[in-house]
C-alpha positions in Angstrom: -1.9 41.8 -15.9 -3.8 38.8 -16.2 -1.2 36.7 -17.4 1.0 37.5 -14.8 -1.7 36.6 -12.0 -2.4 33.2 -13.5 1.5 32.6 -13.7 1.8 33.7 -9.5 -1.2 31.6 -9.0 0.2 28.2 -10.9 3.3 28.7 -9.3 1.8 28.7 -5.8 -0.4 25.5 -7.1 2.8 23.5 -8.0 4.9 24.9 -4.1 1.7 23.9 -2.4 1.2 20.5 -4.7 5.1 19.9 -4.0 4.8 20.3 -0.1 1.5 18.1 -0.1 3.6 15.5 -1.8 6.7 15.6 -0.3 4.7 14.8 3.4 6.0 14.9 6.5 8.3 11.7 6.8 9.2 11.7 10.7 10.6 8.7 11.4 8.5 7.0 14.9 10.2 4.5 16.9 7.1 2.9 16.7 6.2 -0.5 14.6 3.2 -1.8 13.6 2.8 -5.8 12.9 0.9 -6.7 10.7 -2.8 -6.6 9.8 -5.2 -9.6 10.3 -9.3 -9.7 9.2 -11.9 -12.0 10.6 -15.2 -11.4 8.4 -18.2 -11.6 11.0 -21.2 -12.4 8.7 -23.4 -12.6 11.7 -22.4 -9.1 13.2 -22.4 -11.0 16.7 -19.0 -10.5 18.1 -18.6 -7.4 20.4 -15.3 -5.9 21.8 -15.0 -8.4 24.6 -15.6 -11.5 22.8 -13.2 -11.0 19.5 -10.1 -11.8 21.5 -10.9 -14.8 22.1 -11.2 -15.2 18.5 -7.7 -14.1 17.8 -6.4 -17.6 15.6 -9.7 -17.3 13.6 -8.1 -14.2 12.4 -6.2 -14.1 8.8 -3.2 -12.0 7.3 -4.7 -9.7 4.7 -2.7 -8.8 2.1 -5.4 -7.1 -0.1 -6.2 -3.9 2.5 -10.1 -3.2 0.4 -13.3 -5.4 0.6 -16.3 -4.9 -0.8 -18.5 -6.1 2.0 -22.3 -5.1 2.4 -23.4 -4.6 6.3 -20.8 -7.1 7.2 -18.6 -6.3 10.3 -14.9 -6.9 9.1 -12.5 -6.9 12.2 -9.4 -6.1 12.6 -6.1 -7.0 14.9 -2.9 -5.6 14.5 0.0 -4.9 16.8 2.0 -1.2 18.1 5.3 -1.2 19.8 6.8 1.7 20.8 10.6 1.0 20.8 12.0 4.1 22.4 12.3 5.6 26.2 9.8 7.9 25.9 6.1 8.5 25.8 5.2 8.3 21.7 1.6 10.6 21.5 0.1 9.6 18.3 -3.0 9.6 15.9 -4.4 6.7 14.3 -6.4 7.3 11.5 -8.7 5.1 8.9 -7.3 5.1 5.3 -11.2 5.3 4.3 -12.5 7.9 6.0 -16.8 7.3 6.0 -16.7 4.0 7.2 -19.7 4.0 9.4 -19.1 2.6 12.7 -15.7 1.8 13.8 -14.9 0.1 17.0 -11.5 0.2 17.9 -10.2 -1.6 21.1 -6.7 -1.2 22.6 -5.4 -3.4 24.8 -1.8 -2.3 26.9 0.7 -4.9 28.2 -0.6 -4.0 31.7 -4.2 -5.5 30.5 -5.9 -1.9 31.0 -8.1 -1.4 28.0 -9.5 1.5 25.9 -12.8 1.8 23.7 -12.8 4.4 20.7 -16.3 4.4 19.3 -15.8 6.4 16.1 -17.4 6.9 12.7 -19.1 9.0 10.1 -22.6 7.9 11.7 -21.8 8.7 15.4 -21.6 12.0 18.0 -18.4 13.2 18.1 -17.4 14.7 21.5 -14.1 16.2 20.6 -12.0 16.1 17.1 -10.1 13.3 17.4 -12.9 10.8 17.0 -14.2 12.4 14.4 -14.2 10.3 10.7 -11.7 7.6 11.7 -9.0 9.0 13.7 -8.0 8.4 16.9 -5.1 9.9 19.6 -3.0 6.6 21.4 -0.5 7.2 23.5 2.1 4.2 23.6 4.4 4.3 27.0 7.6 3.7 26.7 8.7 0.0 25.6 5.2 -0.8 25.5 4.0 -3.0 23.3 -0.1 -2.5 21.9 -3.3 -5.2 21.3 -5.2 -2.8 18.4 -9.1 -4.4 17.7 -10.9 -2.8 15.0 -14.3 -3.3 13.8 -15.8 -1.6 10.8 -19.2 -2.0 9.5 -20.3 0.8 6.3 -21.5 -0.2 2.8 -19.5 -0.7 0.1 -15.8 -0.6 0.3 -14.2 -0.8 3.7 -10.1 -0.3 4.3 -8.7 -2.3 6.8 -5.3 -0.7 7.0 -4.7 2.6 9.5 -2.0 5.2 9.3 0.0 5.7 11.8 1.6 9.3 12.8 2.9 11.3 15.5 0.5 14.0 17.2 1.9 17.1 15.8 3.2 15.3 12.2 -1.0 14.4 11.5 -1.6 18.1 12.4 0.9 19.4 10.0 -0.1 17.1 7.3 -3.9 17.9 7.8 -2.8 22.1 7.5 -1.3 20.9 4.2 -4.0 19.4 3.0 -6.7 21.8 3.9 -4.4 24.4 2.3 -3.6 22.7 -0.8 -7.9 21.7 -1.0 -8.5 26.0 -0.4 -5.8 26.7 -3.5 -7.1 23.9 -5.6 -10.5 25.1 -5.2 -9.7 28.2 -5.0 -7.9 28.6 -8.0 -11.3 26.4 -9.7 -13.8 28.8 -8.2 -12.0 31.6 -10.2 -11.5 30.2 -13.6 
């Protein structure tokens, strides 16, 4: 009877391991320029003074530094190319950075502040470890400012999804972490 159980139980492994895998792969009308750094050694600038630093900022083509108590900043662009409202989560490929200060600027020139992090209050999930909701209007084109400060490694690059698509994904996963451990905890 064993045997059998520890068959059922590999199988579900590999359907979960295969769905994980496969991902969600909705494709957004949205597009995402590219990402630029500016290193700020003397942890000085603030959300209202880094756009005015926009050409000190660099394409980065390697998306990891190793920088100790250095805030790295970011700037990247969002269009939403479609005729509707686009709802969507932003979230940090390295999820303990810190302190992450994330500014969005919209074509109209209103702006919003995230303040997000592994070391800050969280008032409601979104913000919490790195992720963020945006909505993008339609034909509206985004101003994304990012700055992260942790130790060690820092990721620089975000990943874009749809509301309900980062959801789905993030069942997956917690699903697939319960089996895998699951299936640990017993053997």
């Amino acid at each position: 009877v064993r045997a059998g159980s520890d068959a059922y139980m590999i199988k579900i492994f590999a359907l979960l391991f295969s769905l994980y895998t496969l991902g969600f792969s909705a494709i957004l009308p949205v597009t995402k320029g590219e990402t630029s750094i500016y290193i700020d050694t003397q942890n000085q600038e603030t959300l209202d003074t880094i756009v005015s630093k926009k050409e000190s900022f660099t394409i980065e083509k390697n998306s990891k530094r190793r920088i100790l108590d250095k805030a790295i900043w970011t700037h990247f662009t969002l269009s939403n190319n479609s005729s509707k409202n686009q709802s969507l989560i932003l979230s940090s490929t390295f999820r303990l950075v810190r302190y992450i200060d994330v500014l969005v600027i919209h074509q109209d020139a209103t702006r919003e502040t995230h303040l997000i992090g592994s070391n800050r209050e969280h008032k409601f999930i979104h913000s919490n470890l790195g992720r963020y909701p945006l909505t993008l209007r339609p034909n509206e084109h985004v101003d994304i400012y990012t700055r992260h400060i942790t130790q060690g490694v820092v990721g620089v690059n975000w990943n874009i999804n749809e509301t309900g698509e980062y959801y789905a994904k993030k069942s997956i996963e917690d699903i697939f972490k319960g089996v895998a451990f699951g299936i640990v905890f017993i053997f």
